[in-house]
C-alpha positions in Angstrom: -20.2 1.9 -1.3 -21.4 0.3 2.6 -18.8 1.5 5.2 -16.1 -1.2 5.9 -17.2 -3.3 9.7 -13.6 -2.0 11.5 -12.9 -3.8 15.1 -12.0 -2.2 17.7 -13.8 0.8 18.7 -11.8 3.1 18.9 -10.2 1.8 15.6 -6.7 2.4 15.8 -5.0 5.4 14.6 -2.7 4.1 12.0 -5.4 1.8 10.4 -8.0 4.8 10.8 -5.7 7.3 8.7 -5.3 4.1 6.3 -8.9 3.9 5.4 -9.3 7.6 5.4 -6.3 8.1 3.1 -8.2 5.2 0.8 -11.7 6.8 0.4 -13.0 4.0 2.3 -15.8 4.5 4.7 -16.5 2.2 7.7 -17.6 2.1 11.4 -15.9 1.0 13.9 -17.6 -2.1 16.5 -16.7 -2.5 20.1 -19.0 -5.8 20.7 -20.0 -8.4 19.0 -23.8 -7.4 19.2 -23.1 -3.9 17.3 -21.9 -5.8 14.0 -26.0 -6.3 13.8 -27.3 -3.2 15.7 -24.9 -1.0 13.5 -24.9 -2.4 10.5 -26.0 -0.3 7.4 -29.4 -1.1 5.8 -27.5 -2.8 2.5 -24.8 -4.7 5.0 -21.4 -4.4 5.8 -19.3 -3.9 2.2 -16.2 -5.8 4.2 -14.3 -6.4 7.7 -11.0 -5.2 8.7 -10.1 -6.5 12.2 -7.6 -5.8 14.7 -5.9 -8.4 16.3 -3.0 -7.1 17.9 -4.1 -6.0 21.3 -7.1 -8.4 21.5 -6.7 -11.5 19.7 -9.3 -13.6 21.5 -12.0 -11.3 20.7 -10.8 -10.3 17.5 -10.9 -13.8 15.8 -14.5 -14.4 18.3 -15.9 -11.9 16.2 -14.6 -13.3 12.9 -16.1 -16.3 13.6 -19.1 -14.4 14.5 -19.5 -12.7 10.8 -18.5 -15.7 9.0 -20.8 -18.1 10.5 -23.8 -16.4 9.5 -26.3 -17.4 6.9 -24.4 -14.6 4.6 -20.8 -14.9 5.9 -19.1 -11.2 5.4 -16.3 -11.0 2.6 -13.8 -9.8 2.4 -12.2 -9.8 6.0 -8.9 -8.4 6.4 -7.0 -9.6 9.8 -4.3 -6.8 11.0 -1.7 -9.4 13.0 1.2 -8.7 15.1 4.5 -9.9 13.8 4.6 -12.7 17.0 1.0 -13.5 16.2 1.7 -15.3 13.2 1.4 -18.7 14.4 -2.7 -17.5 15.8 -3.3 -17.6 12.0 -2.8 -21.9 12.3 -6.4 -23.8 11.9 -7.7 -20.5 11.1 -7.7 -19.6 7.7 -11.9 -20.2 7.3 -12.1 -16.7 9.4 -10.0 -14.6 7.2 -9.5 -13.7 3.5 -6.3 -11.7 4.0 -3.7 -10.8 6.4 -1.7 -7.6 7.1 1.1 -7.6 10.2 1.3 -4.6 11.6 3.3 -1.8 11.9 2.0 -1.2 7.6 1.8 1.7 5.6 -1.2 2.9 4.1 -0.3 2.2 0.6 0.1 -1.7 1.6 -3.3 -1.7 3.8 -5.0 0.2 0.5 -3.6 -2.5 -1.9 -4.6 -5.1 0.0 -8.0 -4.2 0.4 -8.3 -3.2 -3.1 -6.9 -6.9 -4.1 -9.9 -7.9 -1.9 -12.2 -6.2 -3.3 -11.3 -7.3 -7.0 -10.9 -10.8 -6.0 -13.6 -11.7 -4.2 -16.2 -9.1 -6.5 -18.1 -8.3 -3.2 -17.5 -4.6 -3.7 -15.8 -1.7 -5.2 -13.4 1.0 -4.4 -15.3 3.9 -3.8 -14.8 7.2 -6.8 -11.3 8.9 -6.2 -9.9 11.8 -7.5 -6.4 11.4 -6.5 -3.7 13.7 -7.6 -0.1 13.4 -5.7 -0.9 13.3 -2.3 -4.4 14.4 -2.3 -7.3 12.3 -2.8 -10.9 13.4 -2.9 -13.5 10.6 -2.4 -16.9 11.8 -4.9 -19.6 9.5 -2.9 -18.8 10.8 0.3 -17.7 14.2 -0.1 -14.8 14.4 1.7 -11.1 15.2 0.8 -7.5 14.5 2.1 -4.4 15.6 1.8 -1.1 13.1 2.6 -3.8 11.0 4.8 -5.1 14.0 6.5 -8.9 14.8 6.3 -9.7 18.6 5.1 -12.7 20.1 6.4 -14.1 22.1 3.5 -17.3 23.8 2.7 -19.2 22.3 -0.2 -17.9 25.3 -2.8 -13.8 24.7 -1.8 -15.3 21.4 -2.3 -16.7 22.0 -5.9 -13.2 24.1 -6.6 -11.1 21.8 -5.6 -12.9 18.9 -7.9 -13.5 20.5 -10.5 -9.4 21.9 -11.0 -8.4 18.9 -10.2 -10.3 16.7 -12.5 -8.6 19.1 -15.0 -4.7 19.2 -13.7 -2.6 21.4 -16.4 -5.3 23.5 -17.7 -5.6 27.1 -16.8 -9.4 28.6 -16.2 -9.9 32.1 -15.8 -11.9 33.6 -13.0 -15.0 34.0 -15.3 -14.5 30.3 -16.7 -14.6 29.2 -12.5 -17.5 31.0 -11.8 -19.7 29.9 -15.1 -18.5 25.9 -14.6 -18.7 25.4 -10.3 -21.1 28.3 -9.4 -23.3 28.2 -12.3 -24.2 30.8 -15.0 -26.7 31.8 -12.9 -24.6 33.0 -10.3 -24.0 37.0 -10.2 -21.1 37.1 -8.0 -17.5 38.9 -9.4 -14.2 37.3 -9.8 -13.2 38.4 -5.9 -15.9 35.5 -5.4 -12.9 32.9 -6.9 -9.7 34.8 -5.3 -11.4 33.6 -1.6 -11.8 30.2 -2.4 -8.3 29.8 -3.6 -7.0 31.7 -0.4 -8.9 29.6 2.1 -8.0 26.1 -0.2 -4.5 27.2 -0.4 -4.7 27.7 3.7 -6.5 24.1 4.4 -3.5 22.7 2.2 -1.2 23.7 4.2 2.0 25.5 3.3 3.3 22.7 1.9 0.8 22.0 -1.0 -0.9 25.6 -1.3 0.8 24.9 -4.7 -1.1 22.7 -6.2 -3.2 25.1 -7.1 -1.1 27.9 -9.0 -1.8 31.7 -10.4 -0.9 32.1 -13.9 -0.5 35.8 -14.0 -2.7 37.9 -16.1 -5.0 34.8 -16.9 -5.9 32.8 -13.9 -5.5 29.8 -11.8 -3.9 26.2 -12.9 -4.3 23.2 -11.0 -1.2 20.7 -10.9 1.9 20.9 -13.2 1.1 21.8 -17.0 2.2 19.5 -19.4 5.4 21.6 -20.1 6.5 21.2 -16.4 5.9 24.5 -15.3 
């Protein structure tokens, strides 16, 4: 999936965590001339634009990226509650609407809606389980909105037990399926990726991944509930 076109630049913090906590990428545009000079090689995949603090440039460059030979679509317009009536005479610039202070879950669904409706483009691949999501295309991973910085093996862990929540693997079973049957190293190799996921978790989801004694590790809740 293109990175979403996000106005301003900086984006702000609340819709920045939303995207991230979505899987979606984008790039954020301070001028009207970097919506060209930035833009990906296959386009823009979408808009989501900030009105609150600048509303005279925000809808300028709406007008800018729907006026084009290949207007962009979909656009999502983040509005002020007072700003409602700046909407009026103005519904050519705008697929969808969001008045801020929103959660993520409503900024997510919207663009998702979007997305469906208007068959311009597609969620990027999630893996989402509770409050973690892990976005395949663009390798990265989050955890209740938060970014994780992992190495590419936590990375590989952390996929491949979560594609499979419930199921205990042994060490041996971890090392043959993520490092390969080609790789020599011993089951301590396993025990340190677990440590250092459980740590980038945080203490308050270091169990979602769980020792089964005697056996190995489990990802998740089985489907006995413990």
């Amino acid at each position: 999936m293109e990175p979403l076109l996000v106005y301003p630049a900086p984006a702000p913090p609340a819709l920045a965590q939303g995207l991230d906590a979505g899987g979606y990428p984008w790039k954020a545009v301070g001028r009207h001339d970097d919506v060209e000079d930035m833009a990906p090689d296959d386009g823009w995949s979408g808009a989501v634009v900030c009105a609150e603090d600048d509303a005279e440039g925000a809808f300028g460059l709406c007008r800018t990226v729907r006026k084009r030979d290949l207007p962009l679509s979909p656009l999502l317009v983040i509005i002020g509650g007072h700003q409602l009536d700046d909407l009026e005479l103005r519904e050519d610039l705008f697929d969808d609407f969001v008045v801020s202070p929103f959660r993520a879950g409503e900024l997510e669904a919207r663009l998702k809606h979007l997305f469906w409706r208007t068959g311009t483009g597609t969620r990027p691949e999630l893996i989402e389980y509770g409050p973690l999501v892990l976005n395949l295309e663009t390798y990265q991973a989050a955890i209740t909105g938060k970014s994780l910085d992992l190495t590419y093996m936590e990375y590989e862990l952390l996929k491949f037990l979560a594609t499979h929540p419930g199921k205990v693997f042994t060490r041996e079973m971890l090392l043959s399926r993520v490092w390969g049957y080609e790789y020599y190293g011993g089951a301590r190799t396993v025990d340190v990726h677990v440590r250092r996921l459980r740590a980038k978790l945080g203490e308050e989801h270091a169990n979602l991944i769980q020792t089964v004694r005697s056996v190995g590790y489990r990802f998740g809740q089985s489907r006995w509930g413990v």
